[in-house]
C-alpha positions as CSV (number, residue, x, y, z in Angstrom):
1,X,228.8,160.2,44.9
2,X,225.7,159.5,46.4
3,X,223.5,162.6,48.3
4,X,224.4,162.5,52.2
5,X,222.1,164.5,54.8
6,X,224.4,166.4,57.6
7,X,222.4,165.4,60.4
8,X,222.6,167.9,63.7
9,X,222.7,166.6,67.2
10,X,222.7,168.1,70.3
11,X,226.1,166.8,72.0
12,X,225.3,166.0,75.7
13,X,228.5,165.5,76.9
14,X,229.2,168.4,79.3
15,X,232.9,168.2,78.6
16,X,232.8,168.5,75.1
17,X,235.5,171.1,73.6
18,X,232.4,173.4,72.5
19,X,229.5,172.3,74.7
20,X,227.7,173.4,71.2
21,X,224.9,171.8,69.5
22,X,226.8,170.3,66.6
23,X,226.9,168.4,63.3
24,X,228.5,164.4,64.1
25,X,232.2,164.6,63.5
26,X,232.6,161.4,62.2
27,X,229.7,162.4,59.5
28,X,231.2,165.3,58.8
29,X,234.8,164.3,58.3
30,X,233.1,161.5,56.0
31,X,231.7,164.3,53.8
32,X,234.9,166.5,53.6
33,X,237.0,163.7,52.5
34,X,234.3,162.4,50.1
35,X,234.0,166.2,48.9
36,X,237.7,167.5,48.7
37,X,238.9,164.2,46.9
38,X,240.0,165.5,43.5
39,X,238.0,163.3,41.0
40,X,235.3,165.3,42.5
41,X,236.4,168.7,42.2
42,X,237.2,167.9,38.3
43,X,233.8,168.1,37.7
44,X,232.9,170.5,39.6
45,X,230.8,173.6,37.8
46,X,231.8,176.9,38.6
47,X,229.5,179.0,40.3
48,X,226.1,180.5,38.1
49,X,227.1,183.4,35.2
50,X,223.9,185.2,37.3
51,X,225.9,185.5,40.9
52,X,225.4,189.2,41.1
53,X,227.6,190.7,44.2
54,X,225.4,192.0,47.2
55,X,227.5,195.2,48.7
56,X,224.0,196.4,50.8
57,X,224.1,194.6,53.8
58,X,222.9,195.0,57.3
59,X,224.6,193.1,60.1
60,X,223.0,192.5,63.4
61,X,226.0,192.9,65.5
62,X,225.1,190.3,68.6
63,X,227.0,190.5,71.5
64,X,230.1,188.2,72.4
65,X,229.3,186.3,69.9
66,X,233.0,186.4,68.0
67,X,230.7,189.4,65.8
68,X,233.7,192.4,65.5
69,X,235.9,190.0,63.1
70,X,232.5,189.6,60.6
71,X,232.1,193.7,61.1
72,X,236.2,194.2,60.5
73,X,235.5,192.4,56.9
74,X,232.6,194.9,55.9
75,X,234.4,197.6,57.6
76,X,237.7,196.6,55.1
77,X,235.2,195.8,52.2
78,X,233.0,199.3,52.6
79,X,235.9,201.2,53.2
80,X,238.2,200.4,50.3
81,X,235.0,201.2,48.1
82,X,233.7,204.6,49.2
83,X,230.2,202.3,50.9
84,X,228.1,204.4,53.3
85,X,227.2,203.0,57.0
86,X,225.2,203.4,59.9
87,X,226.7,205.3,62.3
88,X,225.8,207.0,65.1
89,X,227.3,210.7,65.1
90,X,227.5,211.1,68.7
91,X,229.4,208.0,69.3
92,X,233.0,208.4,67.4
93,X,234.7,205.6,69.7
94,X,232.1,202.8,67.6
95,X,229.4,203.8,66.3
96,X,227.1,201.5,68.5
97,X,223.4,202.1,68.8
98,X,222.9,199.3,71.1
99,X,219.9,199.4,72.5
100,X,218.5,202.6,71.8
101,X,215.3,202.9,70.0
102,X,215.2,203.2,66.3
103,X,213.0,204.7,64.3
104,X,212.3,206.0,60.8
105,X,213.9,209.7,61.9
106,X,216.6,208.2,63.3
107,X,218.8,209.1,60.6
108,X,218.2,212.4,60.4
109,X,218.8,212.7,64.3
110,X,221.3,210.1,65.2
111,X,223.3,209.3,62.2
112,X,226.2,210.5,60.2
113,X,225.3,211.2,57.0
114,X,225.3,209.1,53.4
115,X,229.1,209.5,51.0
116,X,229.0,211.3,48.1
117,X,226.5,213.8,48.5
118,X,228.1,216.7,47.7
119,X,227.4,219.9,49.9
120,X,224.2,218.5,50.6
121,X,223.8,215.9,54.1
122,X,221.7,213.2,52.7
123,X,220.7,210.5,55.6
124,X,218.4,207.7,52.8
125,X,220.6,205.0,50.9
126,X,223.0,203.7,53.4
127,X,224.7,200.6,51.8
128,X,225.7,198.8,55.2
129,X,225.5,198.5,58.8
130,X,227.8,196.7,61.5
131,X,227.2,198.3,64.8
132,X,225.1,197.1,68.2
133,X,221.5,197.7,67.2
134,X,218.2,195.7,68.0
135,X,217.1,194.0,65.1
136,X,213.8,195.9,63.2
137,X,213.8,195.0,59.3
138,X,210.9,197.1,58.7
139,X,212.4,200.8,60.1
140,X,215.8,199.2,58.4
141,X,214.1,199.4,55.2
142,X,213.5,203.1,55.3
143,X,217.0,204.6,55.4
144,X,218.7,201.3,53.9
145,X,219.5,201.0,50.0
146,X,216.3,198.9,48.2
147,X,217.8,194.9,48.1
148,X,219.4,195.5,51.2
149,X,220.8,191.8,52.4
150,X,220.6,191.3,56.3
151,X,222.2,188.7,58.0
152,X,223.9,187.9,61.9
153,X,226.0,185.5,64.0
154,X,225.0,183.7,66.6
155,X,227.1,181.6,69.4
156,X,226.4,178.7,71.1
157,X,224.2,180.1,74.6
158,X,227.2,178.3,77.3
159,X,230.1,179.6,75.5
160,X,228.6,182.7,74.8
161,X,227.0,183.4,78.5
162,X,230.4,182.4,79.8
163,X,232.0,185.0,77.8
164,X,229.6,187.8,78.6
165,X,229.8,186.8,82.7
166,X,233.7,187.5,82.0
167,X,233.9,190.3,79.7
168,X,231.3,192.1,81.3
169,X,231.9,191.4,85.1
170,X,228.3,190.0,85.8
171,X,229.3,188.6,88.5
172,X,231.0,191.6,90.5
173,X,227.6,191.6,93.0
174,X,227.1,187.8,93.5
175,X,228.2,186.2,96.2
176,X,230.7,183.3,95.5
177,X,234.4,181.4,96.1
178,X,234.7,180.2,92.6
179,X,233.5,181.6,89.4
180,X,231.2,178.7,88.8
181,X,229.8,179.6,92.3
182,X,229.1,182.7,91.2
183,X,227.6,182.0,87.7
184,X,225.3,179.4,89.2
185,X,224.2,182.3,92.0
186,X,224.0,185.1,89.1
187,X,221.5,182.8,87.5
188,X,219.3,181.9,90.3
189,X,218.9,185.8,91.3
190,X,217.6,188.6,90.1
191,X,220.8,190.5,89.2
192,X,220.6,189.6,85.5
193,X,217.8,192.1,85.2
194,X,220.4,194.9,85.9
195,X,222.4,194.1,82.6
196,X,221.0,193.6,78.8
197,X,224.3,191.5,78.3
198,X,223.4,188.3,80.2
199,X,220.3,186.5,80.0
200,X,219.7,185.8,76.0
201,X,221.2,188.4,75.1
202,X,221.3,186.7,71.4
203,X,218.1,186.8,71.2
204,X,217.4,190.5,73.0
205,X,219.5,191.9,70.1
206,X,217.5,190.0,67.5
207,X,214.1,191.7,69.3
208,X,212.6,189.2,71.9
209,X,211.4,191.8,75.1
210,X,213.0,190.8,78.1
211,X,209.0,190.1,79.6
212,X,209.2,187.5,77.2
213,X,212.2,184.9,77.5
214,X,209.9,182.1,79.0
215,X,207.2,183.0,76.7
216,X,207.3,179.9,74.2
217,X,204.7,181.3,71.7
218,X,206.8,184.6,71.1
219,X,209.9,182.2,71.4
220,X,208.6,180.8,68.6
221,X,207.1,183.7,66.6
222,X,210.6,185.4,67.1
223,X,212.1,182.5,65.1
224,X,209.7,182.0,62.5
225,X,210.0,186.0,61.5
226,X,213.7,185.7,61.5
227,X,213.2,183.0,59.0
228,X,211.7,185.2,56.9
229,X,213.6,188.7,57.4
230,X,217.0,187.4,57.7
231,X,218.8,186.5,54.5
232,X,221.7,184.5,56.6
233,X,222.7,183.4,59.8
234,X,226.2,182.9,60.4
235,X,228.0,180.2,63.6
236,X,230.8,181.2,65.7
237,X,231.8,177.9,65.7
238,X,232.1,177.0,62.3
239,X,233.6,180.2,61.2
240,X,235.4,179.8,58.4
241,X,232.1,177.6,57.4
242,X,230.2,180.6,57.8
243,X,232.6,183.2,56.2
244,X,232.7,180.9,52.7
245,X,229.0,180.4,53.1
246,X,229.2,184.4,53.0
247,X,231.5,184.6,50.0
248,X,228.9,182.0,47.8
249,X,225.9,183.0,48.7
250,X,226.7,187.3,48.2
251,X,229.2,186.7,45.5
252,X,232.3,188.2,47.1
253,X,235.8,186.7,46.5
254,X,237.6,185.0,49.3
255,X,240.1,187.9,49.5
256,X,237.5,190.3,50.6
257,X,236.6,187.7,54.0
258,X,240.1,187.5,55.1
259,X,240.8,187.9,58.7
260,X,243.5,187.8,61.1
261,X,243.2,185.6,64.2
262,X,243.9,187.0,67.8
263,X,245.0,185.6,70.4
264,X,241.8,184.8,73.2
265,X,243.1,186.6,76.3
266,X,240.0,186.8,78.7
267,X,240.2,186.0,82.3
268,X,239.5,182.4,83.4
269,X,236.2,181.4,82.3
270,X,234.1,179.0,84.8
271,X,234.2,175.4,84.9
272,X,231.1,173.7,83.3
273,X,229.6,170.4,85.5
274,X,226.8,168.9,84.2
275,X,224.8,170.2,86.7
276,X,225.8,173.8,85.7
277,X,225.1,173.0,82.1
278,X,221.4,172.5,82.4
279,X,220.9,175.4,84.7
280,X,222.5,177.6,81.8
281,X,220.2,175.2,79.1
282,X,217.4,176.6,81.7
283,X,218.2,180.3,82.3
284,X,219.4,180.9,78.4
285,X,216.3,178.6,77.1
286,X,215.4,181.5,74.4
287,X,218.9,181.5,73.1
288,X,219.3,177.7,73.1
289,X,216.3,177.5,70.7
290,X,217.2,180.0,68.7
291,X,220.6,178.6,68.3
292,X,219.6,175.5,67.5
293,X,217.3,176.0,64.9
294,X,219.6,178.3,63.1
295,X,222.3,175.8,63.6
296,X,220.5,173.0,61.5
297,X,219.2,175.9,58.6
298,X,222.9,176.9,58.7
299,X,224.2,173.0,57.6
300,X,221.2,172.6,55.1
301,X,222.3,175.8,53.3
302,X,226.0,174.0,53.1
303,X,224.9,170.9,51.8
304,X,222.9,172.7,49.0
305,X,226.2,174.2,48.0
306,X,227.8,171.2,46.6
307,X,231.1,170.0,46.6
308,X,232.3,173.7,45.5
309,X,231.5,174.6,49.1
310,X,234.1,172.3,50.2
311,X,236.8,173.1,47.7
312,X,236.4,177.0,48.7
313,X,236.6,176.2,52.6
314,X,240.0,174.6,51.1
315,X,241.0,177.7,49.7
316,X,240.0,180.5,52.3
317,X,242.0,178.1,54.9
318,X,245.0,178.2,52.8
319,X,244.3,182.1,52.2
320,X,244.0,182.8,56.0
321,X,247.4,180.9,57.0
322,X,249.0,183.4,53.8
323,X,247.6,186.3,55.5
324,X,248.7,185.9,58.9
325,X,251.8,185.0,58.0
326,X,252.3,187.7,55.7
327,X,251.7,190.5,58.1
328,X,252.9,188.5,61.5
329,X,254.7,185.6,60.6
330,X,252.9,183.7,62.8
331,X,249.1,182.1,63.8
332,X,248.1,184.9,65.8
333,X,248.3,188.2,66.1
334,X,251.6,189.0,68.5
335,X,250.5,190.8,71.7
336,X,252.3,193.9,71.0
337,X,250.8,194.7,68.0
338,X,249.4,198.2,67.8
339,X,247.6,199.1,64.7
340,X,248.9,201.7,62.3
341,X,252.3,201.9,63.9
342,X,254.4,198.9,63.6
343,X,253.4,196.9,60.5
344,X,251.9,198.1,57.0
345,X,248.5,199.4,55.5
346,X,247.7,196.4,54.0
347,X,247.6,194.2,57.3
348,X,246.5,196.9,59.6
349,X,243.4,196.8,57.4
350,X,243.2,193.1,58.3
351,X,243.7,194.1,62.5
352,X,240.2,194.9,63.4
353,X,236.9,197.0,63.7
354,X,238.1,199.9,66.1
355,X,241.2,200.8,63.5
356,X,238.7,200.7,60.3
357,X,236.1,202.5,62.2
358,X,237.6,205.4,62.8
359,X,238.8,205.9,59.5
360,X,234.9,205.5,58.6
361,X,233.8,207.6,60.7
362,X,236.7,210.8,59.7
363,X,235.7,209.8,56.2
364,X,231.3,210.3,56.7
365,X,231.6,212.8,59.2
366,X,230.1,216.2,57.9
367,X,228.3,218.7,60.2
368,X,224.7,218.9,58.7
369,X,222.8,221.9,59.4
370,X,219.1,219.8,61.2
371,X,215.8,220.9,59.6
């Protein structure tokens, strides 16, 4: 089979089912079939005798960005294998830092303390983190084990604003009949400034100072030093992409990125127009370029894969439609499903971060006398 380049374009049709910046269909679905057809696979090599599994990872947790599924697998990974995380101690409901400063003392101060160290409260060595926290490699690297992997998701800006205006009721100040009304107000106001949740927010939590979101040249410096300090950049939109790209790349087994699928239940999201659309291209600008760079990395790290890539996607999809079925006999998670009542251990461990979390954090807490 000859080499084929996944080339990424920005889809400007308002009404498309995604409004993402995306990778052709048509190529795509060229290269899948090319790459699942069985004389293919045959040869394919399996992966390198020198994949060595990464269990130290730190995962910028952005905001409705489709993130607590990605945390629910470390949680279920960490969990099962006695792995330490950052958490803060004062927060049992989730552990969330957010946007709190973080500094080298910031274990000792804020966190619960390390596993398996005895009588003694050791806060140096954590093996992962999947809470709400700003990203900052370099203080990261003083309390996390040495190798430490760090990675994040990002969303595409519309889809993602339209989720934050929802979830977080942006709009309960601005004036409007119609929640597109009231969006297209929010962003012509000053309102935004009262919540870290609206205006690229993706790339707030990756470090970009509010002062600076139509600053191009720290735009630009913010993505260059992502390049370099973040070991992988997951899409919400190609997630099952991004999960096997996960599995490959850290050496884990597609049993440990399993996940169940629930059911979207938020409120009415606004329409889009075109008009709207470039107004959010506009207010989000920071976010759109930092999506769309990611977005291209993202497919250039698939291709180098190899066909393998495409015969694991194969697998996990056929592994995902087991486990749902398994524990729900079903696509999605039914809506009265509480977990750790009604089902079993195995797919409670499958439900989500809240249910793993707390079991973390009964399992790190220890009071630690502060010196």
């Amino acid at each position: 089979m000859q080499n084929q380049t996944l080339h990424v374009v920005y889809m400007k049709s308002w009404n498309d089912e995604d409004y993402v910046s995306n990778i052709s269909r048509q190529n795509v679905t060229s290269i899948r079939s090319e790459l699942l057809n069985a004389s293919v696979l045959q040869n394919e090599m399996p992966r390198p005798a020198t994949c060595t599994r990464q269990e130290n990872v730190v995962y910028i947790k952005t905001h409705k960005t489709g993130s607590t599924t990605i945390q629910s697998i470390l949680y279920r990974y960490g969990f099962a294998r006695n792995l330490s995380f950052v958490v803060r101690k004062t927060n049992p409901h989730n552990g969330h830092i957010r946007y709190m400063k973080v500094t080298k003392d910031s274990p000792r101060k804020m966190f619960l303390p390390l596993l398996g160290a005895g009588d003694e409260c050791s806060f140096r060595g954590y093996n992962m983190s999947a809470i709400h926290v700003v990203h900052n490699r370099s203080v990261f690297e003083t309390f996390m084990n040495p190798g430490t992997k760090y990675i994040t998701i990002l969303r595409n800006p519309v889809t993602q604003l339209l989720s934050a205006f929802v979830f977080f009721n942006l709009g309960k100040r601005t004036i409007g009949n119609t929640s597109e009304i009231k969006l297209s107000n929010y962003m012509k106001g000053s309102s935004w400034k009262r919540s870290p949740y609206g205006r690229n927010s993706q790339s707030k939590d990756l470090g970009l100072a509010r002062d600076d979101f139509e600053n191009e040249s720290q735009i630009e410096n913010l993505i260059n030093r992502l390049n370099k300090e973040l070991d992988l950049v997951l899409i919400h939109e190609y997630f099952e992409e991004s999960v096997v790209l996960f599995s490959r790349e850290f050496c884990w087994n597609l049993e440990d990125l399993a996940y169940t699928v629930q059911n979207n239940r938020s409120k009415q999201k606004p329409a889009i127009s075109p008009k709207l659309l470039e107004k959010i291209r506009i207010f989000n600008h920071a976010d759109f370029r930092l999506y769309d760079h990611f977005n291209k990395t993202f497919w250039k790290r698939v291709e180098e894969q190899g066909p393998g890539f495409w015969r694991d996607l194969r697998e996990f999809k056929k592994l995902q439609n087991e486990t749902m079925y398994r524990c729900f006999k079903t696509s999605n998670i039914p809506e009265g499903y509480v977990p750790g009542t009604n089902i079993s251990n195995y797919c409670d461990r499958y439900y989500g971060g809240l249910f793993l979390f707390k079991n973390i954090y009964k399992k790190q807490k220890k009071n630690c006398t502060q010196t």
